[in-house]
N, C-alpha and C positions, 0 to 999 in steps of 0.2 A: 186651273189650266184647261185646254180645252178639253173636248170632250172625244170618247176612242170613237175610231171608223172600223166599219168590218171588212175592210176590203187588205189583201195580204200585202207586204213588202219584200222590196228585192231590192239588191244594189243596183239593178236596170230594170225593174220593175213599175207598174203606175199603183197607184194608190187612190182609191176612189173618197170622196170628199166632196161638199158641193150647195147646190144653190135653191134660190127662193126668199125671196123677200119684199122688202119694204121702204122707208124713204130713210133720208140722210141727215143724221143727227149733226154730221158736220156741217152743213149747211143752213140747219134750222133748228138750234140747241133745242125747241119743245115738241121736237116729233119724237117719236116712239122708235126704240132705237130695237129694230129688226131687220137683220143682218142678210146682206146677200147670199148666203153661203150657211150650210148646217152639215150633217155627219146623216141625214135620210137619203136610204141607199134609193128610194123612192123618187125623191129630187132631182139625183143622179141622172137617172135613166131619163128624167122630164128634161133636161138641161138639155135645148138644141141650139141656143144663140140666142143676141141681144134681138128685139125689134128692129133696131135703126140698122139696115142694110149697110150702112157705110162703118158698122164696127165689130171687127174681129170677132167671127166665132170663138178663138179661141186666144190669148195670149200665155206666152211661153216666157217664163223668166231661167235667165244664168244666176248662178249662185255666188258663188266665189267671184268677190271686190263688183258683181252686179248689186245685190239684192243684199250680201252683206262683207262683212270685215273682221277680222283678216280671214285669209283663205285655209280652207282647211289642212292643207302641207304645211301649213307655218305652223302650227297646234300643236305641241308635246306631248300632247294626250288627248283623249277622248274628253268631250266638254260635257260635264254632267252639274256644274253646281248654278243655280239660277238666280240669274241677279232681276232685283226688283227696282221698278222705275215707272217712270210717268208713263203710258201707252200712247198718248195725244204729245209727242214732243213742245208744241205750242201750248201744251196747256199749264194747271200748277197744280198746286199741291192739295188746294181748296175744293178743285171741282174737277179734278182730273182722275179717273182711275186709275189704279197700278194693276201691274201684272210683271210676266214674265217676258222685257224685253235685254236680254242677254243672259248667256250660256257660257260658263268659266271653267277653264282646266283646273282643279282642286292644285293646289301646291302641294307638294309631298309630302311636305316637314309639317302638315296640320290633320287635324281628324275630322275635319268640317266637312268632306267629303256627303255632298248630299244635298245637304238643307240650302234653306232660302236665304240669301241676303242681298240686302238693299243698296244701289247701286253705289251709297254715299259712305258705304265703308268696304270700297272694292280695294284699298292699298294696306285693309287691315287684314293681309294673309292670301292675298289674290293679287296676279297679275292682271291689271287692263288692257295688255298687250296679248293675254292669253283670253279675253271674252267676247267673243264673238257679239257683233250687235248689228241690227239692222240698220244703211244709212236713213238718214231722214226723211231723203227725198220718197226711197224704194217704199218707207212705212205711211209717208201720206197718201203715196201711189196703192197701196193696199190697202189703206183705210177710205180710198176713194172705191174702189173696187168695190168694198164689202158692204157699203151704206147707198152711195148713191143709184136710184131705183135705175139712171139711164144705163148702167152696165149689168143689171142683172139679168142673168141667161149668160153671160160669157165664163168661159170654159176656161178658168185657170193650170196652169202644167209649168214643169219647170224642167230645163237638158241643161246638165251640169259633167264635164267630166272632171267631177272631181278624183282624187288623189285619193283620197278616206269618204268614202262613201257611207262608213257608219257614222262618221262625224254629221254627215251632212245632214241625213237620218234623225239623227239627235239632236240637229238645230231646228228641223222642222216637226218636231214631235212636240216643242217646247215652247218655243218663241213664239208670245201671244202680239195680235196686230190691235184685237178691243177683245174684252174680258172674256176668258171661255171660249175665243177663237184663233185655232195657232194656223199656222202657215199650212199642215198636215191638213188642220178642215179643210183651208182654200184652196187646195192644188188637190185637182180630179189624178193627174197622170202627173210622175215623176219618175225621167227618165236621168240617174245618178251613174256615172261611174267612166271607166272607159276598158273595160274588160266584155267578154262573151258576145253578145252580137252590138257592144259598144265601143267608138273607137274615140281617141282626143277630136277626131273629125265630127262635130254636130249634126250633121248626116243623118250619119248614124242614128242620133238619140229619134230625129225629127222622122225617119223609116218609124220608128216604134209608137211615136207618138200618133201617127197617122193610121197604124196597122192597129192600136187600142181605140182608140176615137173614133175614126172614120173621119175626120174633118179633112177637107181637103190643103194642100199649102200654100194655096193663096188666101184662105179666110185664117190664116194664121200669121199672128202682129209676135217678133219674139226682139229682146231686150238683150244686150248682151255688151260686156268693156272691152271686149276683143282682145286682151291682154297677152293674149296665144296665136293670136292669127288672125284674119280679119274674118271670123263665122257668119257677120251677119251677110257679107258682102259673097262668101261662098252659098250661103243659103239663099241666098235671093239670083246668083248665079243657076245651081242646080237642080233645087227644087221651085223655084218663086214666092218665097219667103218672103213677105216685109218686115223687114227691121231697123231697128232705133242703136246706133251705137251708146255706151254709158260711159265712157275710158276712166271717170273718175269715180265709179259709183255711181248710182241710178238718182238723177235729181228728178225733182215732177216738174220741171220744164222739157226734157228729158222722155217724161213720162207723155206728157201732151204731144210733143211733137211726134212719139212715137203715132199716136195714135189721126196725128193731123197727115201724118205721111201715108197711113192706111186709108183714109178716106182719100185721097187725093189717087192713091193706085186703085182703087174700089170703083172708081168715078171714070177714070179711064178705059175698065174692062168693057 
């Protein structure tokens, strides 16, 4: 699993996590696979943005039916048992690593409570409807992030008003993208909840986001399914937000256009 940050959490709090690296194992299986992103509070502070002028200081991901499934209201419980599985969706069994990509509410009537298993025996004593997993699109969109050397220096965060903000907490503490890096390494600031100076209104989260960071909100690209309201279209109203709607979960066509429609508002300023 990955590895701890020393930065503190809050259910509206950011969590520091973060970057430096290398080239992309995805695109060229015998490069040296050194990750954009590490747990050095050092890195941190060096994190100002990509080179390329036309890309997002910083991207912002929604949580719930963006980044993953099901949403954390729907969950009976707190999701602590860890399901094992391929980390490259497109990969296999031969040459693909495993990790930790989904997170299961334990059934009650078991004592398994805890331990590890494998995604190919999730209906022996676990719900699938109860395990949170990342979509596909959101995880190549992340595993592009963390490898490819043209986006490092960008500033991962994520504004979620989630319902159970500890759920949320515990899927990003957990749920690895490539071996030894969970979501918690790649997201610098995460702004969880809709309580204290946070409201269902993304505003909100994106005030705190700005007021930790300093990044201004137009060098900020944020992702969101609108499933509540249309945030990205308030956000880009009130503060100058660009954003990519997801409505079905985050594909990486999705993901690119997000990032085509920032360069296109970038080129206009």
């Amino acid at each position: 699993m990955g590895k701890g940050s020393s930065s503190s959490r809050s259910d509206g709090g950011g969590n520091a996590a973060a970057a430096a690296a290398s080239a992309s194992s995805d695109t060229c299986a015998s490069s040296p696979v050194d990750y954009n992103f590490s747990t050095s509070a050092k890195q941190v502070a060096e994190q100002t943005g990509p080179e390329d002028p036309h890309l997002p200081t910083m991207i912002v991901f929604d949580l719930d039916y963006c980044l993953w499934n099901p949403e954390m209201h729907e969950l009976s419980g707190m999701p602590s048992v860890e399901v094992e599985g391929l980390l490259d969706p497109a990969g296999d069994f031969a040459t693909t690593p495993l990790g930790c990509v989904g997170l299961s509410v334990p059934k009650r009537r078991r004592n398994g409570r805890g331990r590890t298993i494998p995604s190919w025996e999730l209906d022996d004593g676990y719900d699938g409807h109860e395990t949170v997993r990342l979509f596909d699109g959101a995880r190549r969109a992340l595993r592009e992030l963390a490898l490819n050397p043209r986006y490092r220096g960008i500033i991962l965060a994520c504004a979620s008003s989630s319902l159970e903000p500890s759920y949320s907490h515990a899927c990003l503490d957990k749920l690895e993208v490539l071996p030894d890096l969970t979501l918690r390494d790649m997201f610098t600031h995460n702004q969880i909840g809709r309580t204290g100076k946070l409201s269902p209104r993304k505003t909100t989260h994106f005030r705190e986001l700005y007021r930790e960071s300093g990044v201004p909100y137009p060098k900020m690209l944020f992702f969101d399914d609108c499933g509540y309201g249309d945030h990205v279209g308030d956000l880009k109203g009130a503060l100058g937000v660009v954003g990519q709607r997801t409505p079905n979960g985050l594909t990486f066509k999705e993901f690119l256009g997000g990032l085509e429609e920032y360069r296109r508002e970038s080129e206009r300023r």
